[in-house]
N, CA and C of each residue as an Amber inpcrd file, in Angstrom:
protein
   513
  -4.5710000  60.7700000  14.7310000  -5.0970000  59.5210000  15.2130000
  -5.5690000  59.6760000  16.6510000  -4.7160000  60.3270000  17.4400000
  -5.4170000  60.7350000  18.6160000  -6.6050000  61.4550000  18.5450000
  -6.8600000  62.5180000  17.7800000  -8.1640000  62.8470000  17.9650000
  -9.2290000  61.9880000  17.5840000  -9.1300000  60.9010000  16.5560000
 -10.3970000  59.6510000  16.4870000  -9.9310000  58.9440000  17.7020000
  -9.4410000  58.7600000  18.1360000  -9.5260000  58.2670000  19.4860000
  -9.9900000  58.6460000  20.8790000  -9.8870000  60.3540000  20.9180000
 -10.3870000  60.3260000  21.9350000 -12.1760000  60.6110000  21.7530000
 -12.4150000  60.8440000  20.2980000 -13.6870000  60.6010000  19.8160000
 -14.3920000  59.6310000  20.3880000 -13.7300000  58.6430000  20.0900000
 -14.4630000  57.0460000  20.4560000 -14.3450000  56.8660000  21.6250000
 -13.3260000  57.2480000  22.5300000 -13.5660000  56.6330000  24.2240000
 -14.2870000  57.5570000  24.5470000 -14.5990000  58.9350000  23.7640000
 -15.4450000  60.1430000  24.6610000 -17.1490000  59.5790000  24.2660000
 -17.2170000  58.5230000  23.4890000 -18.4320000  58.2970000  23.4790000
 -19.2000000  57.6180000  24.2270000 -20.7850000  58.6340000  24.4010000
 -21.9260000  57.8910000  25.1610000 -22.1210000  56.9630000  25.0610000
 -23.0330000  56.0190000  25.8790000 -23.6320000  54.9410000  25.5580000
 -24.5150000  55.2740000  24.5170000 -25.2820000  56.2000000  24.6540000
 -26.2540000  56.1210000  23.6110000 -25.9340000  56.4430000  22.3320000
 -24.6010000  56.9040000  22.3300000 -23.9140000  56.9690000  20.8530000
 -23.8600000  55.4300000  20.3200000 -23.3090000  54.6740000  21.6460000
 -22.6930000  53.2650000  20.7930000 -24.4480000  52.3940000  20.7640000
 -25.3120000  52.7030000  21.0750000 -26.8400000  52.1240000  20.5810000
 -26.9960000  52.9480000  19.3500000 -26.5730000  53.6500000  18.3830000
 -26.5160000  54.2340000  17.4380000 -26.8910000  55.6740000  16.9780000
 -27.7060000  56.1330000  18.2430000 -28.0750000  57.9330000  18.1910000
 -26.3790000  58.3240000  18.1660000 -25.6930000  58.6920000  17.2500000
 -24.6780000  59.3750000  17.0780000 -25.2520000  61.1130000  16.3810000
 -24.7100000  61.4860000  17.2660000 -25.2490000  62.8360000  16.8820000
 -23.8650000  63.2440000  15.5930000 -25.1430000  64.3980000  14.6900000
 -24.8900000  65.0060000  13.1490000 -23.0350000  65.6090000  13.6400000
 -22.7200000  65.9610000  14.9260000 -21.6960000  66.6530000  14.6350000
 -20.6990000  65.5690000  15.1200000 -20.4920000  64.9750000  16.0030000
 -19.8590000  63.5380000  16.1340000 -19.3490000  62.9340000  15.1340000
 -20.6370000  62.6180000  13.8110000 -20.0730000  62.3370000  12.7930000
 -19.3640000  62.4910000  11.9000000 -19.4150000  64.2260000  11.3530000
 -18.5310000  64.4450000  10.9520000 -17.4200000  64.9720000  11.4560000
 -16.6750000  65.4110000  12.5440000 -15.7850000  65.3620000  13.3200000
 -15.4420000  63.4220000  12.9720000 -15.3920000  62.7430000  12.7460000
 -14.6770000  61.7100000  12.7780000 -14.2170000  61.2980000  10.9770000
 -15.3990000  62.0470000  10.6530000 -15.5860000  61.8700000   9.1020000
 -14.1790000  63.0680000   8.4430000 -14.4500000  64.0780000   8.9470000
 -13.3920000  65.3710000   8.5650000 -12.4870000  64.4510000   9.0510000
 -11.8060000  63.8600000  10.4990000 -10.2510000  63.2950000  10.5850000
 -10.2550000  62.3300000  10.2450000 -11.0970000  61.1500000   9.7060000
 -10.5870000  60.4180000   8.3030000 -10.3720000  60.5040000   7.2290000
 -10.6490000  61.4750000   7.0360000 -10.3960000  62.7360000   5.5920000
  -8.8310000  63.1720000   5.9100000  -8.8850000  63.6310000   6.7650000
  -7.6390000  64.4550000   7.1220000  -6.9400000  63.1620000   7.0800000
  -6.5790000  62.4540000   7.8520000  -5.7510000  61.3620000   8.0100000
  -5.3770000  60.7600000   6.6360000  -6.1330000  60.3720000   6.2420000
  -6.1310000  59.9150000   4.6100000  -5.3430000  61.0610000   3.9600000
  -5.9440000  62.1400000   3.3840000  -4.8440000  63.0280000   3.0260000
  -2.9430000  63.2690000   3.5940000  -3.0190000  63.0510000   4.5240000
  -1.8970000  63.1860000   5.4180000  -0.9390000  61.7100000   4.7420000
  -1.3000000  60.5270000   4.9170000  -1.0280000  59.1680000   4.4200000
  -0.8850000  58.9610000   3.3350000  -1.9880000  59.6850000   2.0350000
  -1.0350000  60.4110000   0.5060000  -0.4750000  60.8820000   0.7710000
   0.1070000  62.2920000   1.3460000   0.9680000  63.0870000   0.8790000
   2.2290000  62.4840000   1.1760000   1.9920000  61.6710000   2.6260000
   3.3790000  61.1790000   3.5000000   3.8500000  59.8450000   2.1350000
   3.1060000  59.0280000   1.5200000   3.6310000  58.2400000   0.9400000
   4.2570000  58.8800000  -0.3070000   3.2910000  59.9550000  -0.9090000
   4.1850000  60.9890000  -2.1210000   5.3550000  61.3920000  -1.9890000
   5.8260000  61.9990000  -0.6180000   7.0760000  62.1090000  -0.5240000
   7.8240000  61.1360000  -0.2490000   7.5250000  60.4470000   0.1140000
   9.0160000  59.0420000   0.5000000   8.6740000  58.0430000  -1.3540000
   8.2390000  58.5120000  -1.8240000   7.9500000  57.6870000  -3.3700000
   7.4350000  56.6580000  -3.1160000   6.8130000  55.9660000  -2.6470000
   5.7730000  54.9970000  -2.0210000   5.0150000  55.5560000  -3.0580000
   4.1460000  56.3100000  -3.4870000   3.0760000  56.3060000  -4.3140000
   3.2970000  55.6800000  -5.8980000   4.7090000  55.8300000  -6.1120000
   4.8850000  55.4870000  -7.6940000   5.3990000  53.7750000  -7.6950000
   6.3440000  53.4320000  -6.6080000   6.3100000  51.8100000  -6.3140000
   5.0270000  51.1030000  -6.2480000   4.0690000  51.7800000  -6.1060000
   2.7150000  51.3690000  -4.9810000   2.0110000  51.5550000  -6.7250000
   2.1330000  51.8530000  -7.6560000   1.2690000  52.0660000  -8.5980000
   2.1110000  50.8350000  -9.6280000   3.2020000  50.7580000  -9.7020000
   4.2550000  49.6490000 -10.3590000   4.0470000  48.3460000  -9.6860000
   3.7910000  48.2770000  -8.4670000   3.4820000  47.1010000  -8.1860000
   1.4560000  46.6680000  -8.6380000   1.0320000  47.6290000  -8.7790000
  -0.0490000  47.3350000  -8.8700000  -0.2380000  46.9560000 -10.5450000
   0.3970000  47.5570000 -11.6790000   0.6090000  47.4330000 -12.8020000
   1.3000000  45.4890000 -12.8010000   2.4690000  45.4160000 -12.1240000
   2.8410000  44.2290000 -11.7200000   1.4280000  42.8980000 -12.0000000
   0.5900000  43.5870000 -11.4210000  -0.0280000  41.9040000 -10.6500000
  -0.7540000  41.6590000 -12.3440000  -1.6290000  42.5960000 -12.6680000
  -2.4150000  42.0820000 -14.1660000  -1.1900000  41.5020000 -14.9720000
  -0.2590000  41.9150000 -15.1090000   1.0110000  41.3130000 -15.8730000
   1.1650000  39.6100000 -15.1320000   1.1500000  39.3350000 -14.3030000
   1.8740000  38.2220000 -13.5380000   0.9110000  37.1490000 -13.6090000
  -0.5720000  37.8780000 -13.8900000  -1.7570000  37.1600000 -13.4860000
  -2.2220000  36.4050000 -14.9430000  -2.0390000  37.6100000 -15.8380000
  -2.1790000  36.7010000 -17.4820000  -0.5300000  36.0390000 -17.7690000
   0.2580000  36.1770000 -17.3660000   1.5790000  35.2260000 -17.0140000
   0.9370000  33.8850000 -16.6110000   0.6180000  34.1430000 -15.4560000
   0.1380000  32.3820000 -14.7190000  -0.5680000  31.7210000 -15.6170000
  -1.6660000  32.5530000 -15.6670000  -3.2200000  31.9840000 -16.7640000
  -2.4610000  31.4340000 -17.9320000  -1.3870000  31.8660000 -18.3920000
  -0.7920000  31.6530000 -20.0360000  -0.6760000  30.2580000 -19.7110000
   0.8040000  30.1660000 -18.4650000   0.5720000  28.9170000 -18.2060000
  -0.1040000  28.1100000 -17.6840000  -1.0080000  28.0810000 -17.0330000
  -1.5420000  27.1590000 -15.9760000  -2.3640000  26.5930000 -17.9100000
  -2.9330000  27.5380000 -18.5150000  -3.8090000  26.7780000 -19.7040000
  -2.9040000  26.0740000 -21.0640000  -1.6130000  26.3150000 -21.1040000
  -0.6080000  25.4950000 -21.7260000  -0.3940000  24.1500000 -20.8760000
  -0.4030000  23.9610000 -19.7130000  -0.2150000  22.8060000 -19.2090000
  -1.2390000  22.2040000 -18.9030000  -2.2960000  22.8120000 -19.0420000
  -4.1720000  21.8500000 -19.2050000  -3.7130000  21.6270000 -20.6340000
  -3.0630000  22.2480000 -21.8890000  -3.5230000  21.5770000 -23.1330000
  -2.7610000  20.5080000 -22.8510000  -1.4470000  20.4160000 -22.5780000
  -0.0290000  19.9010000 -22.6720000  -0.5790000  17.9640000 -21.7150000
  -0.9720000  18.8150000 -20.8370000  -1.8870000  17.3590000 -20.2600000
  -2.7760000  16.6880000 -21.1250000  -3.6500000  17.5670000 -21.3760000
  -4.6640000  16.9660000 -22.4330000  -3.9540000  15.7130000 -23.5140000
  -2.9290000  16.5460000 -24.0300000  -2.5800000  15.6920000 -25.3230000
  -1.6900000  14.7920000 -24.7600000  -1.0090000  14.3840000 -23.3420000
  -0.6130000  13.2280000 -22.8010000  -1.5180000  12.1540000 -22.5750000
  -2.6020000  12.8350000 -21.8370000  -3.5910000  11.6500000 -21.6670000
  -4.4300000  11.2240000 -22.7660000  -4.4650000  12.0250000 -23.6330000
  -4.6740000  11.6490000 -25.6930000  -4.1300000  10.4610000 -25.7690000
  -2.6530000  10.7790000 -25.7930000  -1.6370000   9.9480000 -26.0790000
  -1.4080000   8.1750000 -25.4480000  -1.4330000   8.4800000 -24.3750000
  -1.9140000   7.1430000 -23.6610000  -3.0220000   6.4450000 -23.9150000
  -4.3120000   6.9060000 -23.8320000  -5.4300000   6.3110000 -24.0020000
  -5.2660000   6.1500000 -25.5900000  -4.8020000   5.8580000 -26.6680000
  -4.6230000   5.7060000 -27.4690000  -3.2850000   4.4760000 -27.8770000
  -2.3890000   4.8590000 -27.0200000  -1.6140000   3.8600000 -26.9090000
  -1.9050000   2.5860000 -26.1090000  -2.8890000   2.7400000 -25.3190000
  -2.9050000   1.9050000 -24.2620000  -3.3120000   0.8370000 -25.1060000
  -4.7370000   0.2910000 -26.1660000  -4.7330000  -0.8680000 -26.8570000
  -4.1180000  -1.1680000 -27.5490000  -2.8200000  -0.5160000 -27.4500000
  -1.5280000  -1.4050000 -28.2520000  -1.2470000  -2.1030000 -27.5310000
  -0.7310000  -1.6620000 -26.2070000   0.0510000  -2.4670000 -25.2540000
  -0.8720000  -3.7290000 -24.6720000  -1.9690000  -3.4090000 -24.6290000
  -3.1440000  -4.5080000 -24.4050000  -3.1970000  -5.6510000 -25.0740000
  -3.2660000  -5.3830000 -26.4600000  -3.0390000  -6.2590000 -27.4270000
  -1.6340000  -6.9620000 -27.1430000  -0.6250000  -6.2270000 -27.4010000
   0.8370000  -7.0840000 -27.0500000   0.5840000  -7.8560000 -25.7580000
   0.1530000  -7.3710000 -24.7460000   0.3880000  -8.4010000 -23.6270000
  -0.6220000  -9.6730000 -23.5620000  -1.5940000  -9.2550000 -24.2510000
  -2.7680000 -10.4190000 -24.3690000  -2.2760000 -11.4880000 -25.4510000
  -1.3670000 -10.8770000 -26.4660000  -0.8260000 -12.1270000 -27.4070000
   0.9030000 -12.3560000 -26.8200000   1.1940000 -11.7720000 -26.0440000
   2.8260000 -12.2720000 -25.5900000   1.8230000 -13.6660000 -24.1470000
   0.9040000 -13.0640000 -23.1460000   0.3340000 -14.2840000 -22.4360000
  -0.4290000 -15.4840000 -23.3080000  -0.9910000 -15.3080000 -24.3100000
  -1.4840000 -16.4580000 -24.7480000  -0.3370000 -17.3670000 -25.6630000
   1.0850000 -16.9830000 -26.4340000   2.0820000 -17.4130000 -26.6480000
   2.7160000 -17.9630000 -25.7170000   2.9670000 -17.2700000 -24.6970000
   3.4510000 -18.2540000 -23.0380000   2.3420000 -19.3360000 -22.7350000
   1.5700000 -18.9130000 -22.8590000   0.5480000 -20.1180000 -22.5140000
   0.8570000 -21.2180000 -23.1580000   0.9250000 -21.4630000 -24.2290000
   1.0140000 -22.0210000 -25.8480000   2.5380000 -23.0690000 -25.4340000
   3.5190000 -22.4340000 -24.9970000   4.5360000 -22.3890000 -25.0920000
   4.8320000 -23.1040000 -24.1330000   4.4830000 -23.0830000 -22.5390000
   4.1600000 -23.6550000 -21.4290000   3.5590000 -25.0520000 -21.7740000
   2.5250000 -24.9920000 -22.3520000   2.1420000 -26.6380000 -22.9510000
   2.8700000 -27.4170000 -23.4480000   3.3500000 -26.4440000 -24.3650000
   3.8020000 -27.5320000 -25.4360000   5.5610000 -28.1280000 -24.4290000
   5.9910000 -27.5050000 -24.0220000   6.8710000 -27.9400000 -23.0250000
   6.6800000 -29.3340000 -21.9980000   5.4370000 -29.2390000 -22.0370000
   4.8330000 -29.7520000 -20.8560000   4.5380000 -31.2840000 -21.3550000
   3.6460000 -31.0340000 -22.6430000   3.4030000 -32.1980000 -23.5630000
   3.6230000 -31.5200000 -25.0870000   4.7580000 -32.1090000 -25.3910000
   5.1260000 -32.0540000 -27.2220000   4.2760000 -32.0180000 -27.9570000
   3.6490000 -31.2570000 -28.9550000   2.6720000 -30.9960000 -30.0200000
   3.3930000 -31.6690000 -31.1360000   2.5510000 -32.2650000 -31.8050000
   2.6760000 -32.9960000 -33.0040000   3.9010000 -31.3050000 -34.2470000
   4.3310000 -32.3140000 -35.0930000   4.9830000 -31.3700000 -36.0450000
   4.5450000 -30.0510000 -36.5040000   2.9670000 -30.5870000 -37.0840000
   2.0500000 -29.1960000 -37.4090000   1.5990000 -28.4100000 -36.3510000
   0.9740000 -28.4380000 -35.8150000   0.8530000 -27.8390000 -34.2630000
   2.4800000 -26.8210000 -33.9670000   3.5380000 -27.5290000 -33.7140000
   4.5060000 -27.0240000 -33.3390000   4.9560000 -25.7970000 -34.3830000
   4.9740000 -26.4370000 -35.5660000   5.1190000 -25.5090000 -36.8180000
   4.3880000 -23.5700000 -36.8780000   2.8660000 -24.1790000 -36.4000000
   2.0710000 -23.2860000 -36.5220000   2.6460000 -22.4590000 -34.8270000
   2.6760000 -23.1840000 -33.7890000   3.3360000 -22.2840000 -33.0120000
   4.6440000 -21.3280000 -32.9770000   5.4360000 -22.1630000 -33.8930000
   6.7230000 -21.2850000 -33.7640000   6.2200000 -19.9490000 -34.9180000
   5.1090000 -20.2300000 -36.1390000   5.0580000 -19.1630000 -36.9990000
   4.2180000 -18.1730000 -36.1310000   3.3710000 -18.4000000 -35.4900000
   3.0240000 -17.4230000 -34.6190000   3.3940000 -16.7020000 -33.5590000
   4.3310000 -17.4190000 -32.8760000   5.7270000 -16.4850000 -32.4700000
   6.4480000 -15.5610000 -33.2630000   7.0390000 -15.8570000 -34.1860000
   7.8600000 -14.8710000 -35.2850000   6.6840000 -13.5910000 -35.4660000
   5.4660000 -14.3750000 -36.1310000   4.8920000 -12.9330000 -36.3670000
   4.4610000 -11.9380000 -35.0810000   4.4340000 -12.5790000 -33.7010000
   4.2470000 -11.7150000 -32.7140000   5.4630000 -11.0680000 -32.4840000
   6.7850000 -11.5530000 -32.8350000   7.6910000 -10.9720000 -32.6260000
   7.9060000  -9.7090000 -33.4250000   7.4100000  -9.9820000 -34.8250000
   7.5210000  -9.1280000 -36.1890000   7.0120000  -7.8800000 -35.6290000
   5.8690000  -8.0880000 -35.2150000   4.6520000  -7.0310000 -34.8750000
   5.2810000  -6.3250000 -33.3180000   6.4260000  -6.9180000 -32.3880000
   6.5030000  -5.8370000 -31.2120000   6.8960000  -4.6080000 -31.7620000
   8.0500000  -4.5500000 -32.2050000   8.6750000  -3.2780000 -32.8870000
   7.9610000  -2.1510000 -33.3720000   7.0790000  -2.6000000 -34.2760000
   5.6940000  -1.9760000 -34.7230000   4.9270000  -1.3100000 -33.8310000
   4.5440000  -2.4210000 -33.0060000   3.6320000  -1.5630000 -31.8940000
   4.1520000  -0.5310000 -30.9730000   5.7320000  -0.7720000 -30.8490000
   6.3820000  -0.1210000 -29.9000000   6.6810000   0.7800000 -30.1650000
   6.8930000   1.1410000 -31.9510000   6.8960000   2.5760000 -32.7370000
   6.0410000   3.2940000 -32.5090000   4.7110000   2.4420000 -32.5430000
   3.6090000   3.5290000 -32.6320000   3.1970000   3.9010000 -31.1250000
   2.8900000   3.0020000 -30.1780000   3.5980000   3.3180000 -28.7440000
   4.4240000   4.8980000 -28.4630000   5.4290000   4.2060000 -28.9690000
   6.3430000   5.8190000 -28.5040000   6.1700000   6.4020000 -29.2440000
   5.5910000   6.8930000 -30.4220000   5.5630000   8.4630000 -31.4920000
   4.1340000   8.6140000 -30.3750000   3.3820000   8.1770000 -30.2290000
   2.0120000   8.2780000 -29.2990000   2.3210000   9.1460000 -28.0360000
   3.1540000   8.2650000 -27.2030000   3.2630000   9.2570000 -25.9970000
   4.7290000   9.6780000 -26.2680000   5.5260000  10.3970000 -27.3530000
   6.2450000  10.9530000 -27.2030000   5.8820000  12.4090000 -27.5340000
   4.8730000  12.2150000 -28.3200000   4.0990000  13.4590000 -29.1180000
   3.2390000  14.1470000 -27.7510000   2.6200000  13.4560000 -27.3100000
   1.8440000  13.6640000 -25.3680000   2.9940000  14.6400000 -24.6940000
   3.5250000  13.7330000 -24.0960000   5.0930000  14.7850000 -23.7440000
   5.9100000  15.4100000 -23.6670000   6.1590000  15.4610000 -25.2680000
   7.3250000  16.6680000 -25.2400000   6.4890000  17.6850000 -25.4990000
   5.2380000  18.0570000 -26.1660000   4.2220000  19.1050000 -25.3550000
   4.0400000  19.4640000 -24.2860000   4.2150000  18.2470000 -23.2510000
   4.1020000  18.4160000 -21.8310000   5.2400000  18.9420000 -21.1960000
   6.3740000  18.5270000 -21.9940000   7.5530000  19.0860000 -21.2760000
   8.1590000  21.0060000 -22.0850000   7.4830000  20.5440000 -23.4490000
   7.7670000  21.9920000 -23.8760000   6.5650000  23.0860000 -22.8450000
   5.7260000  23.3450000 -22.0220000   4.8720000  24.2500000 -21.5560000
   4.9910000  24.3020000 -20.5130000   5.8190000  23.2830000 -19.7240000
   6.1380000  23.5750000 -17.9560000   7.8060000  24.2400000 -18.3040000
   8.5350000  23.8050000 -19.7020000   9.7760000  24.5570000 -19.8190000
  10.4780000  25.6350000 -19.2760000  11.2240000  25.9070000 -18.4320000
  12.1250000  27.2130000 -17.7130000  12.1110000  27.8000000 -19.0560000
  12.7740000  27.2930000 -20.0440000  13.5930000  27.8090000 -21.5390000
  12.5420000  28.9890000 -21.3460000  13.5850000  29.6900000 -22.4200000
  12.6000000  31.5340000 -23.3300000  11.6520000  30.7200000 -23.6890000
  10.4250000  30.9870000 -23.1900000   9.2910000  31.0000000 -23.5260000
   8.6980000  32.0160000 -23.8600000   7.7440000  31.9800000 -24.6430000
   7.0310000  33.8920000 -25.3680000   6.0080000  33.1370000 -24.2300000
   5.7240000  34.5350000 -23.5840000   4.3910000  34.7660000 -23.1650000
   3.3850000  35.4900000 -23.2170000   2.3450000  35.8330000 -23.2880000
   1.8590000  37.1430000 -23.9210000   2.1570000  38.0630000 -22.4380000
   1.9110000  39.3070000 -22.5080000   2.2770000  40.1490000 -21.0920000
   0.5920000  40.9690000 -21.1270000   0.9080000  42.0080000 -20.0310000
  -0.7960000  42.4850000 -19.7020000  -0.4210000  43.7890000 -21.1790000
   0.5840000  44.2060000 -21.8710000   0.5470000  45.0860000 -22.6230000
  -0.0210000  44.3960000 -24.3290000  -0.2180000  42.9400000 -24.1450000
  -0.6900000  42.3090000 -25.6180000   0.9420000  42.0000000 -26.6880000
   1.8350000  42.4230000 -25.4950000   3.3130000  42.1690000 -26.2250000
   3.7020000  40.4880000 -25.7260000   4.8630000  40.2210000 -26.4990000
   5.7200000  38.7310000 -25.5630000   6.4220000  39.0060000 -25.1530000
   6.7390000  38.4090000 -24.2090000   7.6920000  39.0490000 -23.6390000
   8.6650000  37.5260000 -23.3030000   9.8040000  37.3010000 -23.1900000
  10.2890000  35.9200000 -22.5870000  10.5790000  35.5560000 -21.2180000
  10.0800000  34.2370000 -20.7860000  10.2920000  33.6540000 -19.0850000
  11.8120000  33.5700000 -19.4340000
């Protein structure tokens, strides 16, 4: 390293405007050669070269690791927000007929509806009542099906993953 160094402070100006003369060059070219060689061999013996090749084997492994997941939890999302937007005009519906029953209900409190009137309100209560359960089934099989996808692909648990060898291997 000292000799590229005293290369470079021994240089002209007109070297550093770019006339570098043919032997300059390679004199710096031969001790980056040399140096480089020297920096294999020094890492060959301390075993640096075979860690240094295991870690490099490492990263393609780690990298289709991530990718496995990062694209299990784009599907895993996907089929949550499936799930919702699908559920959501259930719950729409329920709250638009639980407010117009309060509405209903609020009146008639307010001023008594004749027998029939009242009749027909209380049967339309029951059947809104009939129908929460229902909706609330299909509600939750909706976003339960969303989720536990979502929660099976961010999972710690043994998960198979594929590895960079085309094997599974488990998280």
């Amino acid at each position: 390293m000292n000799d590229l160094s005293n290369i470079l402070e021994n240089a002209t100006p007109a070297d550093d405007a770019g006339d570098v003369s043919d032997v300059s060059s390679d004199r710096i070219l031969a001790r980056i050669g040399q140096l480089t060689r020297t920096l294999r061999d020094s890492m060959r013996e301390l075993g640096l070269d075979q860690q240094l090749q295991a870690v490099a084997q490492m990263v393609p492994d780690a990298h289709d690791r991530l990718k496995y997941v990062v694209t299990m939890t784009e599907q895993a999302a996907e089929r949550a927000l499936n799930a919702i937007e699908l559920a959501q005009p259930l719950q729409e519906k329920m709250h638009t007929d639980a407010r117009l029953l309060d509405d209903r209900w609020a009146h008639w409190y307010e001023v008594p509806l004749a027998r029939d009137d009242a009749s027909a309100l209380i049967a339309d209560t029951r059947s809104f009542l009939k129908q929460v359960p229902q909706s609330a089934e299909a509600t939750n099989a909706r976003a339960h099906s969303g989720t536990t996808t979502l929660r099976s692909a961010n999972s710690p648990m043994a998960t198979t993953v594929p590895t960079a060898d085309g094997c599974n291997g488990s998280r």
